[in-house]
C-alpha positions in Angstrom: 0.0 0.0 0.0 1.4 2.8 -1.1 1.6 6.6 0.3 -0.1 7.8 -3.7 -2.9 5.1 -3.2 -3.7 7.3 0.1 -3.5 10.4 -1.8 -5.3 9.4 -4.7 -8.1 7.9 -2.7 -8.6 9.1 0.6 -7.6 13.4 0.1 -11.1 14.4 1.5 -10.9 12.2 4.5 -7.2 13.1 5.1 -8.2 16.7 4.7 -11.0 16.4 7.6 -14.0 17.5 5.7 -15.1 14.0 4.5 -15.5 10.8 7.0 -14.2 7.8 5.4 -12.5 6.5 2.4 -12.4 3.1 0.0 -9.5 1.6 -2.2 -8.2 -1.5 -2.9 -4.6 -2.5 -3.4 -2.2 -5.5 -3.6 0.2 -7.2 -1.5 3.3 -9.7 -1.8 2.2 -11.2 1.0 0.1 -10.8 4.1 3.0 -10.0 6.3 3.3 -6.7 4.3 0.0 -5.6 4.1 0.3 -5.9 8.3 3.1 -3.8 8.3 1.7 -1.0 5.8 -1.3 -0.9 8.0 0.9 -0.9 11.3 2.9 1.8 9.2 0.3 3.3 8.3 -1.9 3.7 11.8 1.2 5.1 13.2 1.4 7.6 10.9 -1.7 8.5 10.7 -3.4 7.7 13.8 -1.7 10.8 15.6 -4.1 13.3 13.4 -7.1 11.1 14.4 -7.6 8.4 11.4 -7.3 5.3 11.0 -6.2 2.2 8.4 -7.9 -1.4 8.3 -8.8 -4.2 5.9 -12.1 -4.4 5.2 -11.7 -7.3 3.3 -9.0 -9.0 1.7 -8.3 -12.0 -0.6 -6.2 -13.5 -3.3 -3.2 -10.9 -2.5 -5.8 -8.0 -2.6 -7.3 -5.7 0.1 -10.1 -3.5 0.7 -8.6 -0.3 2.5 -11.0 1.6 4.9 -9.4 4.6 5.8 -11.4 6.7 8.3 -11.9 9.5 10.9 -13.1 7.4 14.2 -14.7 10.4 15.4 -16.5 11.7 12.4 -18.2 8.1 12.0 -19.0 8.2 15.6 -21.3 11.1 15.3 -22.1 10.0 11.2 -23.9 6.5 13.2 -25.1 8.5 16.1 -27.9 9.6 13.8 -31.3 8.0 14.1 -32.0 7.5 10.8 -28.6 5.8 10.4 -28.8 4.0 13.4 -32.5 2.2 11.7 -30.7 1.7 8.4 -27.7 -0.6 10.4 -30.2 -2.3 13.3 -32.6 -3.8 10.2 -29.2 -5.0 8.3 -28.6 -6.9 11.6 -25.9 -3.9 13.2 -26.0 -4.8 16.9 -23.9 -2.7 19.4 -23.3 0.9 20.1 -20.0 1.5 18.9 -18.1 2.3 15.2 -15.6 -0.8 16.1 -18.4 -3.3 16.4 -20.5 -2.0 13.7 -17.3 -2.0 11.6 -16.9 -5.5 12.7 -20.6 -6.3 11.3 -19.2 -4.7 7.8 -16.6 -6.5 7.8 -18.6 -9.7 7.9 -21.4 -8.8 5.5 -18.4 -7.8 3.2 -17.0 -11.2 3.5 -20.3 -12.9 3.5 -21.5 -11.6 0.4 -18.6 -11.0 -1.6 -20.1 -7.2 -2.8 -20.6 -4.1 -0.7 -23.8 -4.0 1.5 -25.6 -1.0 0.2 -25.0 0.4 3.7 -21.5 0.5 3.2 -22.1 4.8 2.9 -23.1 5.6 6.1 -19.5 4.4 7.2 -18.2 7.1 4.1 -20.0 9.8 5.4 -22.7 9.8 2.7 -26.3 11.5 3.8 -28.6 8.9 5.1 -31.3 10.2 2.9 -28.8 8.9 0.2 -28.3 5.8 1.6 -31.6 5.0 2.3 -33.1 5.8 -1.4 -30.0 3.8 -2.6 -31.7 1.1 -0.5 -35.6 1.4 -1.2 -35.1 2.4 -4.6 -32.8 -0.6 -5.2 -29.9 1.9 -6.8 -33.1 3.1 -9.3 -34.3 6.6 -9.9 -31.9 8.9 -8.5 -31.8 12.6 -8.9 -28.0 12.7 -9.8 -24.8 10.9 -9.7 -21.3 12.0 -8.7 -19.5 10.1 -5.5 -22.8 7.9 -4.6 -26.2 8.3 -5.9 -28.3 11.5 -4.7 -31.6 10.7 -3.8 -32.4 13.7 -1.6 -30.4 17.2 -1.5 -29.2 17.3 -5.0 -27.6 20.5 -4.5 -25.6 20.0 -1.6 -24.3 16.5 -3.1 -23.2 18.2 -6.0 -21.2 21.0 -3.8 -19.6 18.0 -1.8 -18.5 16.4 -5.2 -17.1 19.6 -6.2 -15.6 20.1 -3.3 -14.6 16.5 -2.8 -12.7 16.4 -6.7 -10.9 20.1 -5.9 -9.5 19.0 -2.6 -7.7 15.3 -4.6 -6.7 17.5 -6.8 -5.0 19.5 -4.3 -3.4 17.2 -2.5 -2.8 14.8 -5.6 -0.3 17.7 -6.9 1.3 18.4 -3.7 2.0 15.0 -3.0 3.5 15.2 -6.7 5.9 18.5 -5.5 7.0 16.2 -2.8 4.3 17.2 0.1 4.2 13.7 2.3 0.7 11.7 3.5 1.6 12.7 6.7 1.9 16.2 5.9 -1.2 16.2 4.5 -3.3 15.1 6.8 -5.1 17.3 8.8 -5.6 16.7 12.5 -9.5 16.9 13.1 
């Protein structure tokens, strides 16, 4: 796993302004994947995020890379809280409904269309995604919008100009730690 996957992938969450982020990456061997996260959590963990498998498999891992305290209050909402309980979420904290990801994720081989609340997404979203079975939406961009349009388009925006930010200073030589923001 490599410090431009990070960059590539996760600038909004490293930045603060966006809760989690998804990418997926190979490894030799499982031993090094261990150590990039260990690396990685060190690193990282200091300005509040932090770096786990989500899922991993024939030398290739799911990367979750997240803001503990963000999800906290993201799952804290009511209407988040329904979506997770009927998907059989039990618990009251992000590690054990991470857990519960982590095993739907392994269970059925795909995302669980929940898999947004833990990315920040609006629940409104996430729950048309759901009802609608991923039909209808108003617009698409990072997920599919199903309720404020507007705002989801200014959080793409704002989502794209902040990677491309921190996708060219990494390029001038600007580090992942460096980067992140402590939130």
């Amino acid at each position: 796993m490599s410090e431009e996957l990070i960059v590539r992938y996760c600038s909004p969450t490293l930045a603060g302004i966006k809760t989690g982020s998804l990418f997926s990456c190979s490894y030799s061997d499982i031993s090094e994947m261990r150590d990039s996260l260990r690396y990685y959590n060190r690193l990282l963990g200091k300005k509040g995020l932090r770096v786990l498998p989500l899922y991993s498999r024939n030398n290739r891992a799911l990367i979750y890379v997240y803001r503990p305290s963000m999800l906290a209050t993201d799952l804290r909402d009511i209407g988040a809280m329904c979506i997770l309980r009927e998907r059989g979420y039990v618990g009251s904290t992000p590690v054990s409904f991470i857990a519960r990801l982590k095993r739907r994720i392994a269970d059925n081989g795909d995302f669980p269309h929940e898999i947004g609340l833990f990315l920040g997404y609006p629940v409104e979203d996430v729950h048309g995604f759901i009802e609608n079975k991923a039909e209808g939406c108003k617009c698409v961009g990072c997920w599919k919008v199903y309720g404020d349009m507007e705002m989801a388009q200014k959080l793409f925006k704002k989502y794209k100009k902040c990677t491309e930010v921190y996708c060219l200073q990494y390029a001038r030589g600007r580090s992942v730690e460096k980067l992140t923001v402590s939130v």
